[in-house]
N, C-alpha and C positions, 0 to 999 in steps of 0.2 A: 350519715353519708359514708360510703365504701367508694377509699382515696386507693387507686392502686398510685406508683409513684417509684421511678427510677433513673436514672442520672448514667453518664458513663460507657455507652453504648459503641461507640468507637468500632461503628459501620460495621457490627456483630450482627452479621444476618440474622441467626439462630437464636439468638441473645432476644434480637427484636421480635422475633415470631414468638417468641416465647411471652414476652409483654402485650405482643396484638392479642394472645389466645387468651391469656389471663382479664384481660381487660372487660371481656363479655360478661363476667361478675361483678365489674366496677360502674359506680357513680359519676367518678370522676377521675381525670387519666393527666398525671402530670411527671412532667420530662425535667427534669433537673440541668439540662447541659451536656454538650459531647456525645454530639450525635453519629458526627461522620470523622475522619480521621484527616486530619491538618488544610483542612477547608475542602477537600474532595470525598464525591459520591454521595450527599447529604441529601437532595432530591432520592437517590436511590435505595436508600435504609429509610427514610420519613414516606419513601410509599408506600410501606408496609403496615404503615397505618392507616391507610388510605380506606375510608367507607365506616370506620366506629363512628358509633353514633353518640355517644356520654360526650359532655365536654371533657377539652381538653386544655391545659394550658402549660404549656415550654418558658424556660428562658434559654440561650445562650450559651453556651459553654466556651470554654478559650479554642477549639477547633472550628466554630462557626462563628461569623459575626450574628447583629440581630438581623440585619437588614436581609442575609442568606438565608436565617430563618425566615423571617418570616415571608419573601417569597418560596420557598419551597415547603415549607408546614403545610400539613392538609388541610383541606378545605373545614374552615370555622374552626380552628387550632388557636388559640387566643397564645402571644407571645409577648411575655413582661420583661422589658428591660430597664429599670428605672420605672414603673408604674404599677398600680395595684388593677385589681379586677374582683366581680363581687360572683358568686354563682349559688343561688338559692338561700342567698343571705351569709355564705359562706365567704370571709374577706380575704384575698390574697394578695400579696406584693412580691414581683420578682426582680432580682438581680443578677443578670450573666456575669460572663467575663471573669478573667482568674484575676485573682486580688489577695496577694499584690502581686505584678507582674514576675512571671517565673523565667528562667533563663532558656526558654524552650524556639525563639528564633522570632524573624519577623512575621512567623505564619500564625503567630498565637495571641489571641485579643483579648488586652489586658487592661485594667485601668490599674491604677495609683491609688492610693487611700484618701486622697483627697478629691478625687473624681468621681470614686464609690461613696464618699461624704455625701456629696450633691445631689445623686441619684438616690440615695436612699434620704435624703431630706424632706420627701416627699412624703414618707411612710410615717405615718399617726398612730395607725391602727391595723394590727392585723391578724388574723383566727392562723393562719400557714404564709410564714415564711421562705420562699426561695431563693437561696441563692447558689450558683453553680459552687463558690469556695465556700470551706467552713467557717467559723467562727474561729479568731485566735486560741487556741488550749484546749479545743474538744474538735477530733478526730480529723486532727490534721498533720499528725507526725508523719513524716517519710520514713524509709526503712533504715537512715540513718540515725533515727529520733529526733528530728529538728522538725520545730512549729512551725509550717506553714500558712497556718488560718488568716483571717483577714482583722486586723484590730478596728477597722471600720463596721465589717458584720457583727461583728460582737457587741461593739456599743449601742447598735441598731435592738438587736435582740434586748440589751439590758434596759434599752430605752423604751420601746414598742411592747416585750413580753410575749410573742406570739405564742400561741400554745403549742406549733408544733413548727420548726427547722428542719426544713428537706435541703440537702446539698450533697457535695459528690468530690469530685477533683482529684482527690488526694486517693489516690487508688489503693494504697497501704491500710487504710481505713474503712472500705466497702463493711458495711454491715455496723459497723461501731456507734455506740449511742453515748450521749452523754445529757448536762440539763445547765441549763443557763437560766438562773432563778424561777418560773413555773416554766420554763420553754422546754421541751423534748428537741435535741439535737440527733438526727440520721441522716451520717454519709449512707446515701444510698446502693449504689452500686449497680450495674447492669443484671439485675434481678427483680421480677415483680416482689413489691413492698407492699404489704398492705395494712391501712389504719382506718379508723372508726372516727369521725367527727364530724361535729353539728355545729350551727351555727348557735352562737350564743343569744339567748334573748334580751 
């Protein structure tokens, strides 16, 4: 399966048309988080996706709640917050929300580490991981070099093993990979990303 897959979008018109054109080669079309800019115009950049036809599936980002998403996501846009989702055998579990809460004001939806516990308690099993923050220690440093990642998403990952870690947030790190024992970690960044994976038999 051809995963296009980006994060970070921050109501970049350009940004997004650029992912709607890319997308006509993909399978499957997943949105990492931070779609629109501090809760506004999020209907307005999510129309531009409006008519693909590949699934697609969103979580969250700290600029949108779910609930924003998921009324305003296009029509059949599958949005996971705290919940997995299966697509041609293909198992996903997504996480919004910044984690752990950043100093960024009352406009930015954030959980605790122990709220991100509970949500991801859910998760057994999963082929791609989502979540909008990274993992503690892989590609979450700011420009000052302080770890931002989530020590919740990390013990998820060490726990679950997902094959592949799609996440975003941390803007200093767009593009940056790293591996958390068989898992592939990419902050993804407001650029079409593209990966190869099948569902495991």
């Amino acid at each position: 399966m051809k995963v296009l897959a980006f994060s970070d979008i921050h109501a970049d018109m350009k940004a997004m048309r650029t992912v709607a054109d890319a997308a006509k080669g993909a399978d499957l079309l997943i949105g990492a988080g931070d779609f629109c800019h501090m809760r506004q115009g999020l209907r307005d950049i999510l129309s531009v996706l409006d008519g693909i036809a590949i699934p697609m599936v969103m979580v969250p980002g700290n600029v949108e709640s779910a609930d924003e998403l998921r009324r305003d996501a296009p029509q059949g846009a599958v949005v996971l917050h705290g919940q997995g989702h299966e697509i041609e055998g293909l198992r996903l579990f997504g996480l919004g929300y910044a984690v752990p809460p950043p100093p960024f004001g009352d406009w930015s939806c954030n959980l605790d580490e122990a709220e991100a516990e509970v949500l991801l308690g859910s998760c057994d099993a999963a082929d791609i991981l989502i979540s909008h923050s990274p993992p503690k220690g892989v590609a979450d440093r700011t420009s000052t070099g302080i770890s931002v990642g989530s020590e919740t998403v990390r013990a998820a990952i060490e726990r679950v093993q997902p094959r592949l870690v799609l996440c975003g947030h941390v803007h200093e790190c767009w593009g940056e990979r790293g591996r958390i024992g068989r898992s592939e970690v990419v902050n993804l960044g407001p650029r079409p990303c593209w990966f190869e994976i099948e569902a495991e038999l």
